[in-house]
C-alpha positions as CSV (number, residue, x, y, z in Angstrom):
1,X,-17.6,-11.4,13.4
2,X,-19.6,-8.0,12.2
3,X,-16.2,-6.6,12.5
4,X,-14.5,-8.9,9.4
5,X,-17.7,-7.4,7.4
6,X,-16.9,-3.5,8.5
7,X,-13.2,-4.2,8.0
8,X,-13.5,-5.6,4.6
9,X,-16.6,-3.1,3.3
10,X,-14.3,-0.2,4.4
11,X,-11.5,-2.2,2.1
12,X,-13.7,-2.0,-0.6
13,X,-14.2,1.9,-0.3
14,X,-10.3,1.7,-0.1
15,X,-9.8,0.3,-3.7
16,X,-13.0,2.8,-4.7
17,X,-10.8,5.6,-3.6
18,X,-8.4,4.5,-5.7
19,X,-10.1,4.7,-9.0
20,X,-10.0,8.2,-10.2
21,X,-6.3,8.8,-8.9
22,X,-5.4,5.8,-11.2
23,X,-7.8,6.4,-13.8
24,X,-6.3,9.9,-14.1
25,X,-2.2,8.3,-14.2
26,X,-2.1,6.9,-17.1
27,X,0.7,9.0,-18.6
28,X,1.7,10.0,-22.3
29,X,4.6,7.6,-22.5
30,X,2.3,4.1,-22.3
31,X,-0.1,5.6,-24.4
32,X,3.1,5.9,-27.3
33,X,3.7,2.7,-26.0
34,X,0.4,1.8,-27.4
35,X,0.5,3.5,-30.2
36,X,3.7,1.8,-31.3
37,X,1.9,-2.0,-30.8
38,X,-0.6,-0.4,-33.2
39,X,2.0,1.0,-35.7
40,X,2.9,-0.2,-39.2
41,X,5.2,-3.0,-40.0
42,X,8.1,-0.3,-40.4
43,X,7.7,1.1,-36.9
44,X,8.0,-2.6,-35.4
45,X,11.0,-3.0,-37.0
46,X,12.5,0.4,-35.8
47,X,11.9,-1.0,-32.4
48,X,12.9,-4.5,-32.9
49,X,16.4,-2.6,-34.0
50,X,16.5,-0.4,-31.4
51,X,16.5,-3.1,-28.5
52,X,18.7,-5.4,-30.3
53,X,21.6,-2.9,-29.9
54,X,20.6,-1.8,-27.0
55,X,19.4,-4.5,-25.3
56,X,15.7,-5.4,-24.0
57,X,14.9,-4.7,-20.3
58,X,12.6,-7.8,-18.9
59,X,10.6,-5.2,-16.2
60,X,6.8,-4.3,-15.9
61,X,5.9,-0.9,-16.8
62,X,6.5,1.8,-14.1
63,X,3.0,3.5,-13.8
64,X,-0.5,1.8,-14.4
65,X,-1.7,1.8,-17.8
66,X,-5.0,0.4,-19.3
67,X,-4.9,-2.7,-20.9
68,X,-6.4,-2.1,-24.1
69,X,-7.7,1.1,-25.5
70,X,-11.7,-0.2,-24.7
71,X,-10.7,-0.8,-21.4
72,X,-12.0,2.1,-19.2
73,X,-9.9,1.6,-16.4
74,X,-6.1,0.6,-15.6
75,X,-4.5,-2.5,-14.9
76,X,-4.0,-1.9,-11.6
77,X,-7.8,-1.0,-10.6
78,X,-8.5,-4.5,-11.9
79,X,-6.6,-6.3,-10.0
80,X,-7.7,-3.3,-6.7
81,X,-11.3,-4.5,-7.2
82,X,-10.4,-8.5,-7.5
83,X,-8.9,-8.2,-4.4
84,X,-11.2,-6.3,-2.6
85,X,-14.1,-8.7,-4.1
86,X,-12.5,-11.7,-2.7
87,X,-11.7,-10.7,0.4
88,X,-15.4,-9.7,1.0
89,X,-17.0,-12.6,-0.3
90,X,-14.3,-14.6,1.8
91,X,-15.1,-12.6,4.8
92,X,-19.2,-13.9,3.8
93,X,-18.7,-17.1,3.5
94,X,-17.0,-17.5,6.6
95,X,-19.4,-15.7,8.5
96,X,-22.2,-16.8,7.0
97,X,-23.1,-19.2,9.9
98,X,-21.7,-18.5,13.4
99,X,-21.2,-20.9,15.5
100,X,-20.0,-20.5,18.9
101,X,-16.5,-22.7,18.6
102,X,-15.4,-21.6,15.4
103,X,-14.1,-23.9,12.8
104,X,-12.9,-23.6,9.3
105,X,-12.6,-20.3,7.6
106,X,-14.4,-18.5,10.3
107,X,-12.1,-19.8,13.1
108,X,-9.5,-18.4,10.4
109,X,-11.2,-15.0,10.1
110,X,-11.0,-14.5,14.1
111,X,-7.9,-15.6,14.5
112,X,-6.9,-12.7,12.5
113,X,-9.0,-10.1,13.5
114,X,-8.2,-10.8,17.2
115,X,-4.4,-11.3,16.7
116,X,-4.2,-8.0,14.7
117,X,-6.2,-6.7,17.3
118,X,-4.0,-7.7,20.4
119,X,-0.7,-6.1,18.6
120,X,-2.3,-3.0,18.3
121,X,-3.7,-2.9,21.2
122,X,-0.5,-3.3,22.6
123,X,1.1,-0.6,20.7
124,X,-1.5,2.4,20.9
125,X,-3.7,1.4,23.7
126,X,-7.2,-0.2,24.6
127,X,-8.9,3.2,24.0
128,X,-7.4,4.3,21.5
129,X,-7.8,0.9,19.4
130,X,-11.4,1.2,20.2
131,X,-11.4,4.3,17.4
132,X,-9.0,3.0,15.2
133,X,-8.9,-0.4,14.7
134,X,-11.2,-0.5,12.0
135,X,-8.5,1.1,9.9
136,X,-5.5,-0.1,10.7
137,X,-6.9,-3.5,10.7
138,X,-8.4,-2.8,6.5
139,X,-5.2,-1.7,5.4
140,X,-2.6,-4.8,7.2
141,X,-5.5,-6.9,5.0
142,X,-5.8,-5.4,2.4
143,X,-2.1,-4.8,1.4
144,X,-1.3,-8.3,2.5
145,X,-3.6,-9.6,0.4
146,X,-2.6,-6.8,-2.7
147,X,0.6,-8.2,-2.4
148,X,0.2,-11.7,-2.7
149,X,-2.6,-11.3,-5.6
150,X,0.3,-9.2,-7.6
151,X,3.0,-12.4,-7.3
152,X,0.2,-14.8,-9.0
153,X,1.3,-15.8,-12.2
154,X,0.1,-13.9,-14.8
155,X,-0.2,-10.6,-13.3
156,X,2.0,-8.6,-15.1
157,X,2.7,-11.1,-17.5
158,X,-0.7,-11.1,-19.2
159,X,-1.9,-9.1,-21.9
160,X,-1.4,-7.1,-25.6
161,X,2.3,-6.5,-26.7
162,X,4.0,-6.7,-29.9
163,X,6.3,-9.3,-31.2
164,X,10.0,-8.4,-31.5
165,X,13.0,-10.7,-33.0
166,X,13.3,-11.5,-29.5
167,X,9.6,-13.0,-29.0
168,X,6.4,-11.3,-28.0
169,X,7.0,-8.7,-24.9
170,X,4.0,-7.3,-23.2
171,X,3.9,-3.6,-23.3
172,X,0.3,-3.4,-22.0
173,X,-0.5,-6.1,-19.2
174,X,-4.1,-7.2,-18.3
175,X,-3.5,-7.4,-14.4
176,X,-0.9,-5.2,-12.6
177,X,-0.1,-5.8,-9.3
178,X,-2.1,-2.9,-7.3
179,X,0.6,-1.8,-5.0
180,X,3.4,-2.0,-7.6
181,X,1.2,0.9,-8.6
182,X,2.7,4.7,-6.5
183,X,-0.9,5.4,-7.3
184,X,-2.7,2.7,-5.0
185,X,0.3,3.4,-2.5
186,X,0.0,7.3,-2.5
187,X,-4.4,7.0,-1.9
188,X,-3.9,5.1,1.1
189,X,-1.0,7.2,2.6
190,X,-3.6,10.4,2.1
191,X,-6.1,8.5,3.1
192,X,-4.4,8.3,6.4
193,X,-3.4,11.5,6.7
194,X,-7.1,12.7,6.6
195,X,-7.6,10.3,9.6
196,X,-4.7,11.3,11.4
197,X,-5.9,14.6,11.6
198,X,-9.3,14.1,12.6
199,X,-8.0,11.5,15.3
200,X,-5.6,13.8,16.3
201,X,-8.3,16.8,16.5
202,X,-10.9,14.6,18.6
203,X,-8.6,13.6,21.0
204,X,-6.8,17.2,21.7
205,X,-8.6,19.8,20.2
206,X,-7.5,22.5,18.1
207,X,-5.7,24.3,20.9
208,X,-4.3,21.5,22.3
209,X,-2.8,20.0,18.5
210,X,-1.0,23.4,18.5
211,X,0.0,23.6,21.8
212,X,1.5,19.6,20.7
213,X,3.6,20.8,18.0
214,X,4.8,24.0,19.0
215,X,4.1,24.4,22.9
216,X,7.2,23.9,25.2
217,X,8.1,20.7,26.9
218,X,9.0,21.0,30.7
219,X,9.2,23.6,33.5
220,X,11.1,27.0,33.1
221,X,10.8,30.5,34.0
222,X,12.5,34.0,33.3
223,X,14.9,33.9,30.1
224,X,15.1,29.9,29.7
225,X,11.5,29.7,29.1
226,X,11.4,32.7,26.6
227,X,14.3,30.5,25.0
228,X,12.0,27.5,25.3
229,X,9.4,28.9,23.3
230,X,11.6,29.7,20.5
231,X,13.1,26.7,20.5
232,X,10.0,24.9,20.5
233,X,8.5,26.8,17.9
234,X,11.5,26.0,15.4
235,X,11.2,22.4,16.6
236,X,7.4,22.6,15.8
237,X,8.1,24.1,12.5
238,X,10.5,20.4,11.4
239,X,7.8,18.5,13.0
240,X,4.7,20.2,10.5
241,X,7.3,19.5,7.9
242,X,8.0,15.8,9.3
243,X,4.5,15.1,9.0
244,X,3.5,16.7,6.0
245,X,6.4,14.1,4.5
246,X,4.9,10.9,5.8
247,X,2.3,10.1,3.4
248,X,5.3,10.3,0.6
249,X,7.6,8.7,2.9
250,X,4.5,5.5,3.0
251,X,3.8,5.4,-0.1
252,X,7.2,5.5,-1.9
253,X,8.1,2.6,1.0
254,X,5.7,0.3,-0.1
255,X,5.4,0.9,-3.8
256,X,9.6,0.7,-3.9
257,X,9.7,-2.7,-1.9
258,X,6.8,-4.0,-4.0
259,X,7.6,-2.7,-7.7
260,X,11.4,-3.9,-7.2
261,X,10.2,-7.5,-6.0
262,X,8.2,-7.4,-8.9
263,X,10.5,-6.3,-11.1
264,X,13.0,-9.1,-9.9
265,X,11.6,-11.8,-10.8
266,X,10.1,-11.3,-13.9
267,X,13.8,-10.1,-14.7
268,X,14.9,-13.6,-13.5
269,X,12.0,-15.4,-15.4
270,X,13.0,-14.2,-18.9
271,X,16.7,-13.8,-18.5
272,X,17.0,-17.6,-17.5
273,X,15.4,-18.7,-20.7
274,X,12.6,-21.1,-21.1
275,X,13.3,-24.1,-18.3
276,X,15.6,-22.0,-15.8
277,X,13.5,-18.7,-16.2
278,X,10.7,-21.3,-14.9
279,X,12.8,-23.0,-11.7
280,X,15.4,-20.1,-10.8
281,X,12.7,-17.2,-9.9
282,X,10.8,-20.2,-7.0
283,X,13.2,-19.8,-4.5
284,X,12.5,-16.0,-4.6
285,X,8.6,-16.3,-4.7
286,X,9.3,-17.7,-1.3
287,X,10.7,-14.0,-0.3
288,X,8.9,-12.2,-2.1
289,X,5.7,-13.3,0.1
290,X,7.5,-12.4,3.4
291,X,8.6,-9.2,1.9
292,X,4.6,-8.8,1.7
293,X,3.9,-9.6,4.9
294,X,6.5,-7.8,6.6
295,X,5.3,-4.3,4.5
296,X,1.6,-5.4,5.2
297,X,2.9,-4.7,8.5
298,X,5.0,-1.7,8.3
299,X,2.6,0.4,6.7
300,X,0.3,-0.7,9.8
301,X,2.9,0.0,12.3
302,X,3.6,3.1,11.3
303,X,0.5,4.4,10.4
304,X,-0.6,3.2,14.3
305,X,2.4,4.6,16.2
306,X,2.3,8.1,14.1
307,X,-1.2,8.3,15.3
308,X,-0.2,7.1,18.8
309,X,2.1,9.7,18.8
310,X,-0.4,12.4,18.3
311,X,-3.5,11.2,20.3
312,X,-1.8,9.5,23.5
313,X,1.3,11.9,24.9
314,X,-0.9,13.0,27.5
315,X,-1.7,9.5,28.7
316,X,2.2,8.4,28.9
317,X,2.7,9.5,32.5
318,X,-0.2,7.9,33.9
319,X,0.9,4.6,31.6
320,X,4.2,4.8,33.1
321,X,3.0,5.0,36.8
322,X,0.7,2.4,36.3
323,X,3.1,-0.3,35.2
């Protein structure tokens, strides 16, 4: 069970990573947002006006802000940090005494470890899980665990606002759900990236990564091959690009299917008024949790069979034979 501990310590360097990209987002528009809860009587009402001809949109805020103006971090670190804290203190406890048939929250703990172990083993190999489980394995429990924190109640919900003749709307939440954030989303796509290569580098060198991308596939001589080669190199050329696209293709994934869920159901909790905006919304936390899971494990499947893709095409012919 020393692997739960190295898992969730690297998930705590994770949300770490995350604090100066965060800290940094917090753009011009939420802090006018601020600005106006802090405005004179005559500015509220200007507002208040404003929405009642135009209608109020019910949605959380679209980048991390911080939650008061003494608050030296955003909403969206907060609730980083929580997470990370509690999944390391759960990973303690449950590890705290080992015994040799598991029970309770440690029989929990390996179940999970070892089943996210056997899928990936399955998808990039025994040796190749060896370098990278530790990774793969943080970021399907970390996001999992990201996501369900942000569909507590309260999270987004929570915080300083202003009051408006339609009641008192939250312009400045206390918690914000930290993948609803493209900031949390974006650090772990580059922090992948940065992996990839280095995986990609140990396992085929800096002659052989070229040869990968832009070397010619197959036998051919005279003409065809010259042919091959250019071929290949143009091919090479929309696979750097094909890369270079993923970590925005990642991140904008899971912050998308995230922010929207988000966004959903606090639209269905106010526009239902008081009772129905407390029943209708239920239904839909029951998606909204597989939607978690199921991103939880895109991000991981991806991220594993890009790096598959890189580090184990010499091995597929010798795979192929043996089975």
């Amino acid at each position: 069970m020393h692997i739960v501990r190295t898992i969730l310590a690297a998930a705590f360097l994770l949300a770490g990573s995350f604090a100066w990209a965060a800290a940094e987002a917090v753009p011009a528009g939420h802090a006018a947002a601020t600005s106006v809860s802090a405005a004179a009587p005559d500015a509220h009402g200007a507002v208040a006006a404003h929405r009642a001809e135009h209608g109020t949109k019910h949605e959380l805020p679209r980048n991390a802000v911080k939650p008061h103006d003494k608050f030296p971090i955003t909403n969206s670190m907060v609730v980083t940090w929580i997470v990370a804290a509690l999944l390391i203190f759960a990973a303690q406890m449950a590890t705290r005494n080992v015994k040799l048939v598991p029970e309770g929250a440690q029989n929990f703990w390996e179940w999970l470890v070892e089943g996210v172990h056997g899928l990936l083993e399955g998808i990039v190999g025994p040796d190749l899980v060896k370098k990278t489980f530790w990774f793969f394995a943080t970021i399907f429990i970390f996001i999992l665990a990201t996501n369900w924190i942000g569909l507590v109640p309260g999270v987004g919900t929570i915080g300083w606002g202003e009051r408006t003749a339609e009641g008192f709307v939250v312009t400045n939440p206390l918690f914000r759900g930290g993948n609803a954030d493209l900031n949390m989303t974006a650090a772990m796509s580059m922090i992948f990236f940065v992996c990839w290569v280095v995986w990609a580098l140990q396992a085929n060198g800096l002659k052989g990564f070229i040869l990968h991308l832009f070397g010619p596939k197959g036998d051919s001589t005279g003409f065809l091959k010259l042919l091959m080669i250019v071929v290949f190199i143009f091919v090479g050329v929309l696979e750097v690009i094909s890369i270079a696209f993923r970590p925005i293709s990642l991140s904008f994934r899971l912050f998308g299917n995230i922010f929207a869920g988000e966004n959903m159901l606090e639209s269905m909790a106010h526009l239902a008024g008081p009772i129905w905006g407390a029943i209708l919304p239920i239904p839909f936390y029951f998606l909204e949790l597989l939607v978690g899971l199921v991103q939880a494990l895109v991000f991981m499947l991806l991220t594993a069979v890009f790096t598959m893709l890189i580090c184990m095409h010499d091995e597929e012919h010798g795979s192929a034979e043996h089975h």
